[in-house]
N, C-alpha and C positions, 0 to 999 in steps of 0.2 A: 513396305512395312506391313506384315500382318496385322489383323483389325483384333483388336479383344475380345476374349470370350466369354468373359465373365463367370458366375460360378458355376459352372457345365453341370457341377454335380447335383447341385438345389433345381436347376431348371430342369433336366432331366428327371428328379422327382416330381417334380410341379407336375410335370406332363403326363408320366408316370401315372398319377394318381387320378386324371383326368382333369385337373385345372389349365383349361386353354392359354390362360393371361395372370399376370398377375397380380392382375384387381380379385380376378376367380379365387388367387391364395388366398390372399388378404382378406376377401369376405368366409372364406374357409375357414382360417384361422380365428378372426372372431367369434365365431358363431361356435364354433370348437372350444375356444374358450371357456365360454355361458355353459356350453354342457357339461363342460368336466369341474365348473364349480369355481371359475377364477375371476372373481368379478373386476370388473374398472378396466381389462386389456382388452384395449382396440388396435389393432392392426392395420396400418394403412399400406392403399399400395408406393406410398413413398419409401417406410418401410423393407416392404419385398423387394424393391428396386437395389436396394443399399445390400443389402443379402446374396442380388445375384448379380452383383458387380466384383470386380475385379478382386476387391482386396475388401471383402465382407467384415463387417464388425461380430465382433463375440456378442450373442445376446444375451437378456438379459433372463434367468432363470424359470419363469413363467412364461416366454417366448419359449424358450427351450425346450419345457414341458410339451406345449402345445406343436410346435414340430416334428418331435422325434414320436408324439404318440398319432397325430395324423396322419404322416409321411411312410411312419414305421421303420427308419433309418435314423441311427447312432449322427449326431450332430459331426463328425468328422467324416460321417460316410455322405453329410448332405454338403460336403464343402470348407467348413467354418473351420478356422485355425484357434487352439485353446492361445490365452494372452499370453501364455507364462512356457516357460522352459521345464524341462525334467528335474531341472533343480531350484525351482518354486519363483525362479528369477520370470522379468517379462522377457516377453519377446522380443528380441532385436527390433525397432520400428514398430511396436505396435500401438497404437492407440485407437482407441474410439468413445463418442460417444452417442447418448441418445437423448429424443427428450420425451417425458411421458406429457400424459393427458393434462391438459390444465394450459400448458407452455411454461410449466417449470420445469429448470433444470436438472436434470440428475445425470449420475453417471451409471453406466449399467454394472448388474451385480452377476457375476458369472458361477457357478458351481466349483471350486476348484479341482484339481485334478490329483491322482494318487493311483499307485498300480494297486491290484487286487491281493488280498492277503489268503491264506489258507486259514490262519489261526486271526481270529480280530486281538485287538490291545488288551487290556484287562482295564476294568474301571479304574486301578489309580494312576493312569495312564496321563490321564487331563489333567489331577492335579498338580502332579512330576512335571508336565510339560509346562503349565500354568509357572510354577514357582520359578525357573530360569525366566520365563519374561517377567517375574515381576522382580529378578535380583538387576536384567539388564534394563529394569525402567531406574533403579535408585542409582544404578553406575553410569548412569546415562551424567549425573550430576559432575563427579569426579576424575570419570576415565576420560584420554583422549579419545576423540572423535574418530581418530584414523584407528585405532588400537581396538575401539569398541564395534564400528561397524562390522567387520569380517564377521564376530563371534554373534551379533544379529543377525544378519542373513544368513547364516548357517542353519541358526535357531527356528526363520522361515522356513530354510528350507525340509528341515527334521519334519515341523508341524505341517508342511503338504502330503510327505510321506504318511504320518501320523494319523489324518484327516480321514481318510478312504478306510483305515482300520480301527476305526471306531464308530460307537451307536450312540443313539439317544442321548443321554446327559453326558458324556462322555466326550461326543463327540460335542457338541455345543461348546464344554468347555474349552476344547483345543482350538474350536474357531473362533472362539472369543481372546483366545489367549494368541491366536496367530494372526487377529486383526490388528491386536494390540502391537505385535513385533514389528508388523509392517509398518505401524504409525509410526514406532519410534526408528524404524529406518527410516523413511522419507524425514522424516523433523533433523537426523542427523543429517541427510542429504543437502534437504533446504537450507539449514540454518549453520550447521557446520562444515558442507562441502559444498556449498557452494553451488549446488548440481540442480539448476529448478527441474528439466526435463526428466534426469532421471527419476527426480522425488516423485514428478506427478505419476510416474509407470509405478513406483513405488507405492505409493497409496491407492490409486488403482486397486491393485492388489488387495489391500486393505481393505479397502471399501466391499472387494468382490467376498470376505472371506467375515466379514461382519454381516453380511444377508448372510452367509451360511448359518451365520449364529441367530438371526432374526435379532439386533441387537441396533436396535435405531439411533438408539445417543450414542453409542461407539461409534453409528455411520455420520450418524451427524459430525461429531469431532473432525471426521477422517475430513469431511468432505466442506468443511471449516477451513481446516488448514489447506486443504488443496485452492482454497480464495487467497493464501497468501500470494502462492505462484502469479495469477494476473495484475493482481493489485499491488505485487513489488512493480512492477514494467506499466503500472499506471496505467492499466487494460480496465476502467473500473466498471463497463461491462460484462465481462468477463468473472469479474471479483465476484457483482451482486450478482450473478446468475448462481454463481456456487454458494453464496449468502444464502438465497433464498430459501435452494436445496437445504441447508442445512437446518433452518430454521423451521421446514419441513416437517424433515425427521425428528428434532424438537420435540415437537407436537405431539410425535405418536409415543414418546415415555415420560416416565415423571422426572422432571427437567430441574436439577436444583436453582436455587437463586445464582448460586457462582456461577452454574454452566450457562445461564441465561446472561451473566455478564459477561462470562469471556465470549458468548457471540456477538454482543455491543461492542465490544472490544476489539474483537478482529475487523470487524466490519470499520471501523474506527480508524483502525490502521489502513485499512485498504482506501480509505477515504483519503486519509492524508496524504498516505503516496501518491492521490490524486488529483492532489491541491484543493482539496472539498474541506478545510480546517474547521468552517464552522460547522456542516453536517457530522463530521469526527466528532467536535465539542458536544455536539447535542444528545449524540449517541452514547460518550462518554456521560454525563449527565444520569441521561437514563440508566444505563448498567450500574451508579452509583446508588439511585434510588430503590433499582433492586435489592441490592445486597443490604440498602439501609431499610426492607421490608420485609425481604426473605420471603422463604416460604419450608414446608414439612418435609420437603427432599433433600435427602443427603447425595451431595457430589459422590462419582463414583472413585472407586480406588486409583483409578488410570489417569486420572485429573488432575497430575501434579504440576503444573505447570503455570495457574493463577491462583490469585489469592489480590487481598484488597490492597497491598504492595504494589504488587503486578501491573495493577488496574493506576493507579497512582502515578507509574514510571511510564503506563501509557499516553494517561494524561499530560505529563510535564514534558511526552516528548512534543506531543501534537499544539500545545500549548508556545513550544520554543520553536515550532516552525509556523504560528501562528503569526510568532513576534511578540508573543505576552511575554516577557522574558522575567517580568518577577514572579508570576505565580508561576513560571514553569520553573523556577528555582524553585519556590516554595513545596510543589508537587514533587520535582525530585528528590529532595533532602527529604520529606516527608517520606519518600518509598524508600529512601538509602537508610532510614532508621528503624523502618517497618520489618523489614527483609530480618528473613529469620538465617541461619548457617547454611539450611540447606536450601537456600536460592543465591549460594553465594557467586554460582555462576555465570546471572544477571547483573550483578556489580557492573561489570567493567561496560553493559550497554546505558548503564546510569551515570557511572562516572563519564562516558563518551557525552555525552548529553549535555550534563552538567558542562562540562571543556565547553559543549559549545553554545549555554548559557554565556559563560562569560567572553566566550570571542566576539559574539555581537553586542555583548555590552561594553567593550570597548577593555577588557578588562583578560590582556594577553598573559598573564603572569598565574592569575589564580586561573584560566585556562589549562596552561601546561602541567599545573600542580593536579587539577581533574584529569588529565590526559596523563599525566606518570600514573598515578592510582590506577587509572584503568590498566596499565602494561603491568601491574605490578599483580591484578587480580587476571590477567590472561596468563601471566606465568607458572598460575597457580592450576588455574582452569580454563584451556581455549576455548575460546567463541567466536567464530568468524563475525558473527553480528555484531559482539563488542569491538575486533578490530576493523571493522567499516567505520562506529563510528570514529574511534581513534585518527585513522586516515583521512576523513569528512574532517574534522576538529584541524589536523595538520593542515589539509592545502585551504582552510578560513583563514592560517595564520601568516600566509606566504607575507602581506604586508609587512609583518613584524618579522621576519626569518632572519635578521638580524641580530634581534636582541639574545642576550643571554639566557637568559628563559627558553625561546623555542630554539637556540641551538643544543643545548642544552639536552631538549627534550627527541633531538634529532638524534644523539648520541646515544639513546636507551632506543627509541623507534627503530634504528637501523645498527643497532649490535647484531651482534652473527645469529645469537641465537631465534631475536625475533622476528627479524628479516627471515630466517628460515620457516616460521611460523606462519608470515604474512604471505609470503611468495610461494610456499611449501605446498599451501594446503586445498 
């Protein structure tokens, strides 16, 4: 079997440039750093090692910098593979990550890619490109999932083209506007296909295209949700490391009281899928007394997604697998009357909820009647998350699968049409 060579073409530079080893880069690169003005990047030779192995990670833009003007060769001439494909997609297998100074985690933020224009865009370029993501964040609400994803990642893929052919505010805004698309592909990914691996390459992306914009609470969001990914599979390692990150980036903008809550929130969730219910509670808690303090920042436009509903329907879920089963009633009816029209597409993971309020309280009849509701608001507007819980509610009720009530409700569950829905999607 031949031995690995690792990345021939970084080591060859290494050598090239006259660094023997690759502690010699690594102290090169630092020091390199300091002089070109980039403060806080240290560069270890664990690092270089990870660079000139086999299958090197994309680094992260200030790495980049500092490479390509040391080395004096283009990041693909020193080896490195860009994450993403000609059509703004990832790469087949690729992932990486890194972790900065501190031992917090983050994920690295890459440049993206674009071929070179003759003529650049013209300034209303950003806001043209800008307004399609913001018609596919409101049809995100209504459209199907399967219907709506194609016509986002197309919309990525335009805004990579788009990227390379534009400047200054111009450009900002398309990368603001093509962090934003990637979010809501990955959120369609996670939450309506089903797809955790692909989301996470999906946001990825996101993430990478939000440093383009210098745009910390878009990264933060991005890299929020990418905690759902471990904290579904009960990784809660994994969760709080991207928690952390998130709460990070936080830091570095003016963070409103919502977005301050929906990071209690998620981190809440990630808890519960961990069986951590009172840490969930506590956090919940917290993010309540946020929003009941507030603060002078307005959430941003992109941040349609919570609201003290939202927050409500967290609580009653974490509350019903606490076993509190009357406040997680009360939380849920309390979110079910909260919810305004356009969060009707969270209905049917309250009404799944509610269902399974009452299956543990013994009470199989108004279960199913929560469990119809929900099939009747997925007919309207699918959610794979509402029909998880739908499913979780049905095999609670196997005791009872008897009675009239859950045949009943077997006869709407596995009609053609949402059988197709369920199995379909």
């Amino acid at each position: 079997m031949p031995r690995p060579t690792g990345n021939v073409r970084l080591k060859a530079a290494r050598v090239a440039a006259g660094f023997n080893s690759q502690q010699d880069l690594a102290d090169a690169l630092t020091q390199h750093a300091k002089d070109m003005g980039i403060r806080g990047l240290s560069i270890g030779v664990r690092q270089v090692r990870r660079w000139e192995s086999d299958s090197p990670p994309w680094p992260q833009p200030d790495c980049q910098r500092v490479l390509v003007h040391l080395l004096g060769q283009s990041m693909e001439a020193l080896g490195f593979t860009p994450p993403w494909g000609s059509d703004g997609s990832p790469q087949p297998g690729h992932s990486r990550r890194t972790l900065v100074a501190g031992g917090a985690a983050t994920l690295g933020l890459a440049v993206l890619p674009g071929r070179a224009s003759a003529a650049p865009q013209p300034d209303t370029a950003g806001a043209d490109f800008q307004a399609v993501t913001r018609s596919h964040r409101r049809l995100y609400w209504s459209v199907t999932p399967t219907q709506l994803h194609p016509a986002v990642a197309a919309h990525a893929a335009l805004g990579c083209a788009l990227l390379p052919e534009t400047r200054d505010t111009t450009r900002r805004t398309v990368a603001t506007a093509l962090a934003e698309t990637y979010l809501l592909a990955g959120r369609i990914e996670f939450f309506d296909l089903r797809e955790p691996s692909r989301a996470t390459d999906t946001l990825l992306l996101a993430l990478q295209a939000a440093g383009e914009a210098d745009d910390p609470l878009l990264g933060s969001a991005i890299i929020a949700h990418m905690a759902f990914v471990p904290g579904w599979v009960a990784d809660r390692d994994g969760a709080l490391e991207r928690m952390t990150a998130a709460r990070t980036y936080a830091r570095r903008a003016p963070a409103s009281a919502e977005f301050l809550a929906w990071l209690d929130a998620v981190e809440a969730e990630c808890e519960t899928r961990c069986g951590n219910t009172r840490t969930a509670l506590n956090l919940i808690g917290h993010a309540e007394d946020v929003l009941a303090v507030g603060n002078d920042h307005s959430s941003p436009e992109w941040m349609d997604w919570f609201s003290p509903a939202r927050l409500a329907a967290f609580k009653g879920n974490t509350q019903m697998i606490a076993g509190h089963l009357p406040q997680a009633r009360e939380s849920l009816l309390h979110a079910l009357a909260s919810m305004t029209a356009a969060e009707d597409k969270q209905r049917s993971v309250i009404y799944g909820d509610l269902a399974a309020v009452e299956v543990a309280s013994g009470n199989p009849e108004q279960a199913c009647g929560y469990a119809g509701q929900a099939l009747d608001q997925l007919a309207i507007t699918w959610y794979a998350t509402g029909m998880d819980r739908v499913r979780e509610v049905r095999r609670a009720l196997t005791p009872h699968q008897h009675e009239r009530c859950v045949r009943d409700l077997d006869d709407r569950l596995y009609g053609w049409a949402t059988t197709l829905s369920a199995l379909g999607r």
